[in-house]
C-alpha positions in Angstrom: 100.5 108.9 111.2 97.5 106.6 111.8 99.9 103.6 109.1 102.7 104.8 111.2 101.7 103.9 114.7 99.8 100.5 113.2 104.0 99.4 111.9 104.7 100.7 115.6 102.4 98.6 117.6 102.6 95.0 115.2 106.4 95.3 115.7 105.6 95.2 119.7 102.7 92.8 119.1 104.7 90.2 117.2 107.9 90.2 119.4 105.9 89.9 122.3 103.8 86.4 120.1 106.2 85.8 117.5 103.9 82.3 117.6 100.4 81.1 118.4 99.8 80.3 122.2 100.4 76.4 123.2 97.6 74.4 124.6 98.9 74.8 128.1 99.8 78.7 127.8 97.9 81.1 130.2 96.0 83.4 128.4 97.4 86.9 128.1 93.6 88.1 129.3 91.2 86.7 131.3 87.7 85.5 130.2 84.6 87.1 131.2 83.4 83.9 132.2 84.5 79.9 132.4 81.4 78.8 130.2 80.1 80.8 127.4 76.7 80.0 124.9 77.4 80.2 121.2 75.1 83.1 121.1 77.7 85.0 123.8 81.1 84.1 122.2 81.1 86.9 119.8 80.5 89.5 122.6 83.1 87.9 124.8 85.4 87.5 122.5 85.6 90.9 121.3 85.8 92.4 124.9 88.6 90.1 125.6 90.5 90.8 122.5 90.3 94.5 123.0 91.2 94.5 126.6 94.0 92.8 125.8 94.9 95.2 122.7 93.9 98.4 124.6 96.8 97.0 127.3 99.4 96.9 124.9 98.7 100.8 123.1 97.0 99.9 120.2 95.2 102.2 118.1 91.5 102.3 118.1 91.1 101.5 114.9 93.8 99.0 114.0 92.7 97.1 117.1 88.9 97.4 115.6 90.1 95.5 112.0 92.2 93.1 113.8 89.1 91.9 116.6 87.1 91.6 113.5 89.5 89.7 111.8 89.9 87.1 114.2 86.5 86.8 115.3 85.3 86.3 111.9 88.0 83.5 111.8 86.5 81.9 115.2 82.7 81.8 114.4 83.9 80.1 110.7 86.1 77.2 113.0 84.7 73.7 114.2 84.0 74.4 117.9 82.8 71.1 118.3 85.9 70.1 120.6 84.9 72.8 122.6 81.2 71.6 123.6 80.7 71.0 128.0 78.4 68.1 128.7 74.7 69.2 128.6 73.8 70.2 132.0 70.7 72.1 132.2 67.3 71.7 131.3 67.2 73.9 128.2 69.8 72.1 126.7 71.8 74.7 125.7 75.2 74.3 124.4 78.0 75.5 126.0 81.9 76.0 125.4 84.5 75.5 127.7 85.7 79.6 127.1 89.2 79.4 128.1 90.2 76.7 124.8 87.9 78.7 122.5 89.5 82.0 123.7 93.2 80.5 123.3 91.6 79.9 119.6 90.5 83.4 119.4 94.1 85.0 121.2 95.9 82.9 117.9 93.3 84.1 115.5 94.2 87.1 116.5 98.0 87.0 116.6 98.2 85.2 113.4 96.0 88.4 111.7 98.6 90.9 113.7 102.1 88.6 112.0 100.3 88.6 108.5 99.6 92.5 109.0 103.3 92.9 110.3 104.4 91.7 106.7 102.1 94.2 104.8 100.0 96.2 106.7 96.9 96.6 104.7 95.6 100.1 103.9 93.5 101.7 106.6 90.4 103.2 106.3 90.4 106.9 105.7 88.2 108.1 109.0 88.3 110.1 111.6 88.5 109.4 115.5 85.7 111.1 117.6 87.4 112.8 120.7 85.6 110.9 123.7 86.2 111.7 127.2 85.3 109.4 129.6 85.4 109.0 133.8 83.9 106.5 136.3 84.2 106.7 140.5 83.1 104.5 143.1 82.5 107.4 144.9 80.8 106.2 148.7 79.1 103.3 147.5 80.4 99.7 148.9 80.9 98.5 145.2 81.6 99.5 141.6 78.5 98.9 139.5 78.9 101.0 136.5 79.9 99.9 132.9 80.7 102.5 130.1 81.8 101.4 126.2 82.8 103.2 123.6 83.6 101.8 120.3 84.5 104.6 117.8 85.3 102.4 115.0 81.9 100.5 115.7 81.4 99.4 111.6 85.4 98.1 111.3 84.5 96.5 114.6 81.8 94.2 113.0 82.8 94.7 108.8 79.6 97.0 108.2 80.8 97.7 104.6 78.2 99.9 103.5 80.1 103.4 103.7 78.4 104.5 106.6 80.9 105.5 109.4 79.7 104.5 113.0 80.3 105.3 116.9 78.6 104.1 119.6 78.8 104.7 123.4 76.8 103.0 126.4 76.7 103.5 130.3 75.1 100.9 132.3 74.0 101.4 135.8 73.6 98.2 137.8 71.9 97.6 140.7 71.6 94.9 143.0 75.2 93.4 141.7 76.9 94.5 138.6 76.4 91.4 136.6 73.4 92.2 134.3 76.0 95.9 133.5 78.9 93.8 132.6 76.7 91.6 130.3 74.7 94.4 128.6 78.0 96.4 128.0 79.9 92.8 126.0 77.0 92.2 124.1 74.6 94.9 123.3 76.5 96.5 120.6 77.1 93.1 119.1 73.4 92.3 118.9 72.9 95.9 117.7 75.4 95.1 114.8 73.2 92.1 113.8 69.9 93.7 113.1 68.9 93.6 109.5 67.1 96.5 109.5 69.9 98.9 111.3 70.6 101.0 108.1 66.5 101.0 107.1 64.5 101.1 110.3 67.3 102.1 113.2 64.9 103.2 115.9 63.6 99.5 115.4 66.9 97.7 114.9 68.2 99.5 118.1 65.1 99.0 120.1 65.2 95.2 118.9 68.9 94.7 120.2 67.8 95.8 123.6 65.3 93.1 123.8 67.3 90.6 122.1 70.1 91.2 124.3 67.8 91.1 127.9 66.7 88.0 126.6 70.4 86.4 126.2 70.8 87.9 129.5 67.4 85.9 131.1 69.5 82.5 129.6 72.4 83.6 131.2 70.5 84.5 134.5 69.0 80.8 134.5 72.2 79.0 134.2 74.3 81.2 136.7 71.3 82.5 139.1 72.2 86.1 138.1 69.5 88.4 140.1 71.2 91.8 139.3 69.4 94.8 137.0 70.6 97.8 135.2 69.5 100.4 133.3 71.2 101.5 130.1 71.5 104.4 127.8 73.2 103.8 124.6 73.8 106.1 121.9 74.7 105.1 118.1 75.6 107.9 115.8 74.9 106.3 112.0 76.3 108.8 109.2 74.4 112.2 109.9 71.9 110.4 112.0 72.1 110.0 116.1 70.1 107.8 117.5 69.6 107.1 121.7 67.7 104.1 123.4 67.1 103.6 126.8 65.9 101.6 129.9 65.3 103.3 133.0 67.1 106.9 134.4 70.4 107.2 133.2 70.1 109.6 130.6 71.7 111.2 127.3 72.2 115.0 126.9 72.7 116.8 124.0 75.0 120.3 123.4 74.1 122.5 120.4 75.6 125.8 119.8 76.0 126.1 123.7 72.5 125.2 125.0 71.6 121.8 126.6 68.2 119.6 124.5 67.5 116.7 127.0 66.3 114.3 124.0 64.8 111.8 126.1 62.6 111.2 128.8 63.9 108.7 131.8 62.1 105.7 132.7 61.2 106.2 136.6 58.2 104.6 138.2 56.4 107.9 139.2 56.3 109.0 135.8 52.8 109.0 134.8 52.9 106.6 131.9 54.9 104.5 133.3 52.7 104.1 136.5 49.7 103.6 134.9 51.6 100.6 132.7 52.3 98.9 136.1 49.4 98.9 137.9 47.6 97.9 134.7 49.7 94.8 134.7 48.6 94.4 138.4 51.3 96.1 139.8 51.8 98.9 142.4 54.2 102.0 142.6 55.1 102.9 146.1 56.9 105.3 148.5 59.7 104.0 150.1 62.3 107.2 150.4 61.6 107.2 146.7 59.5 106.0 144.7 59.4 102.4 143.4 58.2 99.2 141.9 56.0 96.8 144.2 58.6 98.0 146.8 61.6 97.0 145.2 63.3 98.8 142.5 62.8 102.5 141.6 63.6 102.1 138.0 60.8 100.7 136.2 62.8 99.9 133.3 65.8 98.1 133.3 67.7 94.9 131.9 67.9 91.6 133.9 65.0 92.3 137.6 63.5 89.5 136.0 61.8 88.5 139.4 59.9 91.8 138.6 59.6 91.5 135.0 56.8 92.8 133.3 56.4 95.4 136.0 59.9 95.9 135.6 59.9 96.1 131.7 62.9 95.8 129.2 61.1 97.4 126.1 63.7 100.3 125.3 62.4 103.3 124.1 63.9 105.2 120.7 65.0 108.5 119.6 66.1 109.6 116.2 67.5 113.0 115.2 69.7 114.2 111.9 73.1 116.0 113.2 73.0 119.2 111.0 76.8 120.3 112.5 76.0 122.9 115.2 75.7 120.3 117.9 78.8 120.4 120.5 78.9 117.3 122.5 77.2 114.2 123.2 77.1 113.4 127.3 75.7 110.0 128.8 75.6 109.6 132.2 74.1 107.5 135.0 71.9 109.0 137.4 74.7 109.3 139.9 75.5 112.5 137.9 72.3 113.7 137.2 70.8 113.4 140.5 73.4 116.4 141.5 74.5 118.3 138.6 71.4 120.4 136.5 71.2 119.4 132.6 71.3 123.2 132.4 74.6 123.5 134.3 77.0 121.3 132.1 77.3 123.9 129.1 79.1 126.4 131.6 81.2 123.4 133.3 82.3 122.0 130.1 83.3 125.5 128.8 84.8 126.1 132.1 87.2 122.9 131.8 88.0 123.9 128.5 89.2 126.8 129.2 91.0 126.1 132.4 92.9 122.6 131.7 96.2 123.4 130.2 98.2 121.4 128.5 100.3 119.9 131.4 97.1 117.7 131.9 98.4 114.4 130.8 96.2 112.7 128.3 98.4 109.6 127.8 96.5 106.1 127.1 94.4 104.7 129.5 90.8 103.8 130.7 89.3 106.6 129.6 90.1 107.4 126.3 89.9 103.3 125.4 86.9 102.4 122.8 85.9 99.0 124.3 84.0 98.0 128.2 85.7 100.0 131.0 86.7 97.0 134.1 84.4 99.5 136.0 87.0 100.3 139.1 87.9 103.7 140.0 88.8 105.8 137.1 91.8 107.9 139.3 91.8 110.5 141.8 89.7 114.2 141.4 90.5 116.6 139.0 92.5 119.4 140.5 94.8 121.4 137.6 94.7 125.4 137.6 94.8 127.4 134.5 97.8 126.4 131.9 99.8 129.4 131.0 98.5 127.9 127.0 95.4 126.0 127.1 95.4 123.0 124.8 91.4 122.9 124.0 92.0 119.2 122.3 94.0 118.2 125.2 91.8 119.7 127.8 88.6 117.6 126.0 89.9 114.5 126.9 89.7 115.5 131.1 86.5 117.1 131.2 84.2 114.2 131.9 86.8 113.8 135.2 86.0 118.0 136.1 81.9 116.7 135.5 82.2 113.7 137.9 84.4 115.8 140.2 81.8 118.2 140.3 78.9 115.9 141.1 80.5 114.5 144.1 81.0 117.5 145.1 77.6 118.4 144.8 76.4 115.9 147.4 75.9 112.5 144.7 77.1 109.8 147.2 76.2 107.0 144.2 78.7 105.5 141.5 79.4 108.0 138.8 80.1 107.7 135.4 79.9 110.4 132.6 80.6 109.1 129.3 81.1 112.7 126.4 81.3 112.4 122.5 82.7 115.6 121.1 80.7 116.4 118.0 82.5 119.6 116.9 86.1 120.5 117.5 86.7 122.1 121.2 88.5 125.2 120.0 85.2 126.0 117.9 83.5 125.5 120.9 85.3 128.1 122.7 85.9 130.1 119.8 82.0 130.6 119.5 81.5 131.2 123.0 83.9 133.5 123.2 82.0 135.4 120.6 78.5 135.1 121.5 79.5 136.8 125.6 
């Protein structure tokens, strides 16, 4: 099936670009930005190559092998031609991104005509069920980011036999740029560590500071003044690991019962108090509690008019699956603020059970494995009971019954709720069935 739908979607891909585009031909997708750093262009290429697959209905994982293809083809190219003037102090060299993208967009489309001619043999893995939603809800903008990248070592040609997922949520504050930069390129800098098979916790704690310092470049070119905090989960083999900056937080199912696995960042927090006001700093009450006044994370990427008080050291956790864990759930603190850790067991069961299958689960933004665009994710939830409940099906709308819920339960914030099924939903239901 998986071979089958890869002949399907090249046969669209090529008749829509029989050819590589011409100089003056519009993108098919726009740029995340009109000047990119050499250290970005990986990142910003990827996210614009899957957006513009995910648009047309390709599969996760052919689109994965293609993106790598073509990037791999970019970063080996002369991108001389593509250099800007030096304009700022640091000297750093940037690329004009809409010419080096239209290189990238033909990379790409000369991998997918190749492909059409003899599609190579795809790898023999599985695709993790994610379910995924994201609302505005009553703020005045959208400053959430979620990714998920289920394919993450075809993404980056991590041939070592280790099969890979990864999935992120960003909450940004004060603007959403520093959440649309950490959700391109934190998974790319991840994928870069040396030590990512060896020393993980490291290698993941590493990529966050790497990637807030990219961002800090970024920031001093553009005048970026935007934070957000992040929670980003990377499940390696048998092994899950979770870093984090700040509150949004990562929740983990097993055998019907919620472990919280990690402990927020929040400036009351005793720790994390006396950090701050050993670095001079103060923690204060202003409706809640925050830092010198300002923010009431006290970790986060990007507040780098607050940094060190405001730190972007990501903390670690490490844990081997042994197969009775249900789901995976990352979420901002616009869910968690309203809806109990100990309440989503019983709402996940109760959306599996209740969604039938006239739910439709077609493609769209929240089953796709690459940065969400961060608008509304669609209107509430309101299906009854099918008269023959589709558990596999049902999976794929229950982060939009979760998000649902917390508005309902007074969270006026953006919401996002980002869930990784680790077992099969009719096992889920079929063991709490037999454990009432």
């Amino acid at each position: 099936m998986e071979e089958e739908e890869a002949c399907s979607f090249l046969t669209r891909f090529t008749d829509e670009f029989p050819t590589a585009l011409e100089q003056d031909t519009p993108l098919p997708a726009n740029p995340l930005s009109p000047k990119v750093s050499l250290h970005e262009l990986h990142g910003e290429s990827l996210d614009l190559g899957l957006r513009l697959l995910s648009a047309r209905g390709a599969p996760p994982l052919l689109a994965s092998l293609l993106c790598h293809s073509a990037v791999s083809e970019l970063l080996q190219s002369d991108l001389s031609t593509f250099h800007c003037p030096l304009e700022d102090e640091h000297h750093t060299v940037l690329l004009q991104s809409a010419p080096v993208q239209r290189l990238f967009v033909n990379e790409l489309i000369n991998a997918a005509l190749r492909w059409q001619q003899n599609v190579p043999a795809l790898p023999a893995v599985s695709r993790p069920l994610v379910s995924t939603h994201a609302i505005r809800n009553a703020r005045r903008k959208m400053e959430d980011k979620h990714v998920v990248i289920p394919y993450f070592s075809q993404l980056f040609g991590l041939n070592d036999g280790i099969q890979r997922s990864y999935l992120a949520v960003f909450d940004g504050h004060g603007g959403v740029d520093s959440a649309s930069f950490a959700a391109v390129h934190l998974h790319v800098t991840l994928s870069r560590q040396k030590d990512l098979t060896s020393d993980p916790e490291s290698a993941f704690k590493q990529a966050f500071t790497q990637t807030d310092q990219m961002l800090q470049q970024r920031a001093q070119r553009e005048r970026v003044r935007s934070g957000s905090t992040a929670v980003a989960a990377l499940i390696q083999g048998q092994r899950l690991l979770v870093a984090w900056l700040g509150d949004s937080q990562a929740l983990l199912v097993r055998n019907g019962t919620e472990e919280e696995i990690m402990d927020p960042h929040k400036p009351d927090r005793e720790d994390e108090k006396r950090r701050i006001e050993d670095l001079g700093g103060c923690v204060t009450f202003m409706g809640c509690w925050r830092v010198n006044g300002t923010y009431a994370v006290s970790r986060a990427f990007g507040d780098f008019d607050q940094k060190p008080y405001v730190s972007s050291e990501a903390d670690c956790c490490s844990l081997e699956l042994r197969g009775d864990e249900d789901y995976l759930l990352l979420a901002c603190d616009g869910f968690f603020d309203s809806v109990r850790p100990s309440a989503v067991p019983r709402l996940v069961l109760e959306a599996l059970r209740n969604l039938g299958p006239e739910v439709e689960t077609g493609p769209g933004p929240e089953t796709g494995p690459w940065p969400e665009p961060g608008a509304d994710s669609g209107p509430g939830l309101d299906s009854g009971p099918g008269p023959d409940p589709d558990p596999e099906q049902a999976a794929l709308r229950v982060a939009q019954v979760l998000v649902s819920r917390a508005k309902e339960s007074g969270s006026s914030d953006n919401i996002t709720v980002v869930i990784m099924f680790l077992r099969s939903p009719r096992e889920i239901l079929r063991d709490s069935a037999s454990s009432e």
